[in-house]
C-alpha positions as CSV (number, residue, x, y, z in Angstrom):
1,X,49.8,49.0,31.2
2,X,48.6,45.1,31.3
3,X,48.7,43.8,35.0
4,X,52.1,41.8,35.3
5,X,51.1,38.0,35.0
6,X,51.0,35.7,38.1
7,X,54.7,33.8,36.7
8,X,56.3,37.6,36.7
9,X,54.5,38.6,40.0
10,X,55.9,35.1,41.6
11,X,59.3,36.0,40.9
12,X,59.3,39.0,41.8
13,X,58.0,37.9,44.9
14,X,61.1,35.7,45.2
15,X,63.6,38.5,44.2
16,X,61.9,40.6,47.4
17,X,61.6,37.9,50.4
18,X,65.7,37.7,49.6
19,X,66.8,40.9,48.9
20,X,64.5,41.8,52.4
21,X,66.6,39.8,54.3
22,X,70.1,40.7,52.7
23,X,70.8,37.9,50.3
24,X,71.2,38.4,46.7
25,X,69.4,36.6,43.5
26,X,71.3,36.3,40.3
27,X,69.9,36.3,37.5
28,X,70.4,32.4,36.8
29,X,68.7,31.9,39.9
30,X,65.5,33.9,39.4
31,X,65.5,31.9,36.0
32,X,65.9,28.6,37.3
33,X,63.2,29.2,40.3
34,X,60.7,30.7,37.7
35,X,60.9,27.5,35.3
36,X,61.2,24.9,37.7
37,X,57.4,23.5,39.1
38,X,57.5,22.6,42.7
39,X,56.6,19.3,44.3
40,X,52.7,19.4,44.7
41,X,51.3,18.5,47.9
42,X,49.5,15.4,48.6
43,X,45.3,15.7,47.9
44,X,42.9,13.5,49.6
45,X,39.6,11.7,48.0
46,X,37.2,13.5,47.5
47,X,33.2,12.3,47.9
48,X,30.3,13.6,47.2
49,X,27.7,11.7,50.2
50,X,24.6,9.9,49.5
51,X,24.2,6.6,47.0
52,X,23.8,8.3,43.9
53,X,27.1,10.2,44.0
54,X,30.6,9.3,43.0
55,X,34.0,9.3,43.5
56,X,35.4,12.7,42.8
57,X,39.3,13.1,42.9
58,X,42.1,10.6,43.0
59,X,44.1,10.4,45.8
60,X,47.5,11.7,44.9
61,X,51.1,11.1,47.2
62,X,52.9,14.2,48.1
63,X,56.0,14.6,45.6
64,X,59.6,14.5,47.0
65,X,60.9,17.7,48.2
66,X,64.8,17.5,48.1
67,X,65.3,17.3,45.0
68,X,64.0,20.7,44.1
69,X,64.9,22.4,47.4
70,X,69.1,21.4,46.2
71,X,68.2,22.6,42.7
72,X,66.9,26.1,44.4
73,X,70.1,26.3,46.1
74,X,68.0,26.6,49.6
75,X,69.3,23.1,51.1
76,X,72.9,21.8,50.9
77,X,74.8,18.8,52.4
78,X,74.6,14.6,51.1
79,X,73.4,11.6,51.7
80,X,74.7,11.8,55.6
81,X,72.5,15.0,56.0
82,X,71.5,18.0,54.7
83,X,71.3,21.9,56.3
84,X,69.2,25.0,55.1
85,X,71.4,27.6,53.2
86,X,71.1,31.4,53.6
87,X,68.5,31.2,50.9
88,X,66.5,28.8,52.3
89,X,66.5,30.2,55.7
90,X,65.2,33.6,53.9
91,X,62.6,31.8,52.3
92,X,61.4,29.7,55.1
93,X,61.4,32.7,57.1
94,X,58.9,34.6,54.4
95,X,56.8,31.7,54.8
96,X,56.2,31.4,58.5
97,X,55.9,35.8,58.8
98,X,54.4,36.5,55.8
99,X,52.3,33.0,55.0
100,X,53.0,33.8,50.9
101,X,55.2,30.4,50.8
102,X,52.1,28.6,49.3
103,X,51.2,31.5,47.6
104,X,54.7,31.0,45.6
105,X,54.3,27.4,45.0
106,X,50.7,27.2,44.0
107,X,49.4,30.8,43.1
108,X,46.0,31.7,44.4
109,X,43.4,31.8,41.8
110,X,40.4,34.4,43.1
111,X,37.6,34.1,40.3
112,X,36.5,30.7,39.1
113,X,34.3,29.4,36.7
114,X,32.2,26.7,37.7
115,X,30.9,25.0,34.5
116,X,28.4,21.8,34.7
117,X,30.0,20.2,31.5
118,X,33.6,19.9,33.9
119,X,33.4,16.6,35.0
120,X,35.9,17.9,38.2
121,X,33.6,20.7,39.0
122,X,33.0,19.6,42.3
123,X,36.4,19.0,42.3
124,X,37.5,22.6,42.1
125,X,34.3,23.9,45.2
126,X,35.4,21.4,47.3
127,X,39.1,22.6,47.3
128,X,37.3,26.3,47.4
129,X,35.6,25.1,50.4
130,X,38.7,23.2,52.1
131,X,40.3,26.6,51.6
132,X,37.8,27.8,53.9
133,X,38.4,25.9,56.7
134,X,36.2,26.5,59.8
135,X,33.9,28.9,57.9
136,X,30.9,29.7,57.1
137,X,28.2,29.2,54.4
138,X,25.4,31.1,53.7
139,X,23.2,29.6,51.3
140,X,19.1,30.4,51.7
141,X,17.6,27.3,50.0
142,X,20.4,24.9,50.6
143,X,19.1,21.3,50.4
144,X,19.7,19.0,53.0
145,X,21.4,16.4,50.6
146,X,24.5,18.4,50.4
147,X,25.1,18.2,54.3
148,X,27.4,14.8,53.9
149,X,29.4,16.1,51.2
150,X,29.9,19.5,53.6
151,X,30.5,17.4,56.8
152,X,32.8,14.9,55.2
153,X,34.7,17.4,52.6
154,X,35.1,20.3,54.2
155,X,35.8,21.9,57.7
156,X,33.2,24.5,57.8
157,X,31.5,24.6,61.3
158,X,28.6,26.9,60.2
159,X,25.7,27.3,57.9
160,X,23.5,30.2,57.7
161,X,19.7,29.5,56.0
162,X,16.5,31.3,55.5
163,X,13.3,30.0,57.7
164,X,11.4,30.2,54.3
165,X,11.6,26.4,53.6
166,X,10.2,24.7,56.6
167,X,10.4,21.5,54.8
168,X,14.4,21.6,53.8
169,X,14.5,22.8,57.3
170,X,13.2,19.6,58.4
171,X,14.9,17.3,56.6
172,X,18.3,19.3,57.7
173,X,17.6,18.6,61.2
174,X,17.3,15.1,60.8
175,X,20.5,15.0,58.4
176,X,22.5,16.9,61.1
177,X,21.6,14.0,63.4
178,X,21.8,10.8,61.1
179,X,24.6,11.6,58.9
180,X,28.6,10.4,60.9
181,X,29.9,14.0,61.3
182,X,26.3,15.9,61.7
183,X,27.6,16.8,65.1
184,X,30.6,19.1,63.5
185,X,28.6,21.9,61.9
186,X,25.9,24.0,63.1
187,X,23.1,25.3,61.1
188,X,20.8,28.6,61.9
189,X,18.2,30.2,60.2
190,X,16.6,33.3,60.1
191,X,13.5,34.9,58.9
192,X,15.6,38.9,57.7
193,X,14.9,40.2,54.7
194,X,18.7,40.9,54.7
195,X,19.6,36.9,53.9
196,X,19.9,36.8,49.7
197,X,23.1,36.5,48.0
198,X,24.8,33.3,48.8
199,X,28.6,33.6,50.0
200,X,31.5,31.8,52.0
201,X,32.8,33.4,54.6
202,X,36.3,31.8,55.5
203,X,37.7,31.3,58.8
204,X,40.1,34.4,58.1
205,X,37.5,36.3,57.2
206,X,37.3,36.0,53.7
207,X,34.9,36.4,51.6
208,X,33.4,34.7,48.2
209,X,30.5,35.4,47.2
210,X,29.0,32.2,45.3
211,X,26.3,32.7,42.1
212,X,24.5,30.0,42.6
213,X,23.3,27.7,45.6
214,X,25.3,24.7,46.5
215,X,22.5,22.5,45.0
216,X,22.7,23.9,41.7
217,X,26.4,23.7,41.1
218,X,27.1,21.3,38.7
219,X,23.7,21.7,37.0
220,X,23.8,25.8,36.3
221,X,27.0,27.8,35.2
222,X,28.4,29.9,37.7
223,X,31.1,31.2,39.4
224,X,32.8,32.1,43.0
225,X,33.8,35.5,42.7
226,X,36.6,37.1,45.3
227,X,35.4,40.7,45.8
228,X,37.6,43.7,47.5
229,X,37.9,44.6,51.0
230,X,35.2,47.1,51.7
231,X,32.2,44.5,49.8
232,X,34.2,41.6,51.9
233,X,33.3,43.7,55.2
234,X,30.1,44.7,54.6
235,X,29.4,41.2,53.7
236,X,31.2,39.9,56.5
237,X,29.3,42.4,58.5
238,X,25.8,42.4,57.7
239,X,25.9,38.0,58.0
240,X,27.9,37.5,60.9
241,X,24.8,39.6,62.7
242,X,22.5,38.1,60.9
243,X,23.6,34.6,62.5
244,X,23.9,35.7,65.8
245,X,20.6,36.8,65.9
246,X,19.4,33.4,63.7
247,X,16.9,30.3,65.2
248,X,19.5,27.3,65.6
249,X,18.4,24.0,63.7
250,X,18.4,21.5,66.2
251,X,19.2,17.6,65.2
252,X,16.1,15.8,65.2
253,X,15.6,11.6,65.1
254,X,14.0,10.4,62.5
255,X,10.4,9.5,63.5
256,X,9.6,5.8,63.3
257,X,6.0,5.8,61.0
258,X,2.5,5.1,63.6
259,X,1.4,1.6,63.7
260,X,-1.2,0.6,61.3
261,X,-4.9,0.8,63.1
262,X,-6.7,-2.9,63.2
């Protein structure tokens, strides 16, 4: 049997959060909720740091709301006010327990391609990273021009990095203390044998394992691929130790050059 696709899986979804909590779905209903796309959340600009980057996403205005939550049946009332119905009371309820709410109105997509010829490549990682939020990266060879486009894109509060580059190592330091929002991320790196494949570990613990480093997105194809619990642990596992036992990178000045000898 084919696996059900994610626009069967979503309304099935639907059918479950209200029959769980006693309310019924007609059939015209589950239609009308399966067909009809729902507002899309507003997206901020997206910036890759440095002079020879670019603007990378338009900013875009949340959509209304109300009309689609009437046309769901999960708000009633008028122009004087308006009241959640038994529907929308289930569904907002699924949302705060359960957290699938976003799940329903944009559908999770685990494996992605990241191909150099897509001019929003960097587009779709930096939403992969945002997803993160206060994670961590692991990357071995990460260069330290792709710290202002982590510090200013994403919320990740941690990078984990191999001591084999002293020179990238360098630089980084004095990135994490030049760049505006060096101060909100904290690199480490150690000298184990353990540190190879590159991943992101999000702030709920998940894990993506990335094929390529940072630096090369855009100029190799790759992908992020979302693997299944027991990799996600033993990933999770083996690099949160591996940082706790890592050298911290500490913020370094940059060093004015000596004075020219007479």
């Amino acid at each position: 049997m084919d696996p059900l696709s994610p626009h069967v899986t979503r309304a099935l979804w639907y059918v479950d959060v209200l029959n769980a909590r006693g309310v019924a779905v007609t059939p015209h209903e589950l239609d009308r909720f399966a067909i009809t796309e729902p507002p899309r959340a507003s997206i901020r600009q997206l910036w890759k740091y440095g002079a020879a980057f670019e603007v990378l996403g338009e900013v875009r205005e949340a959509e209304p709301v109300a009309g689609y939550m009437f046309a769901m049946g999960w708000i009633r009332g008028d122009d004087r006010g308006v009241e959640l119905t038994t529907k929308g009371r289930a569904v907002l309820s699924a949302g705060a327990d359960e957290g699938q709410l976003k799940q329903v109105a944009e559908p999770v997509v685990t494996d992605i391609e990241l191909n150099p010829q897509d001019p929003l490549v960097f587009t779709t990682l930096t939403r992969r990273f945002a997803e993160a939020g206060a994670g961590m990266l692991v990357d071995p060879y990460i260069k330290a021009d792709m710290l202002g486009w982590l510090t200013e894109a994403t919320s990740l509060s941690r990078i984990l990095i191999s001591k084999k580059e002293n020179r990238e190592r360098s630089l980084i330091a004095v990135a994490l203390d030049t760049l505006p929002r060096g101060n909100t991320i904290e690199v480490r790196a150690t000298d184990s044998p353990d540190l190879h494949d590159r991943c992101l570990i999000a702030e709920d613990g998940t894990v993506r394992l990335l094929g390529a480093s940072v630096t090369g997105i855009g100029k190799n194809q790759t992908a992020i691929i979302t693997p299944d619990a027991a990799i996600m642990n033993a990933y999770r596992t083996r690099y949160e130790s591996l940082w706790k036992s890592a050298e911290r990178v500490e913020p370094q000045p940059v060093r004015a050059a000596p004075p020219a000898a007479n």
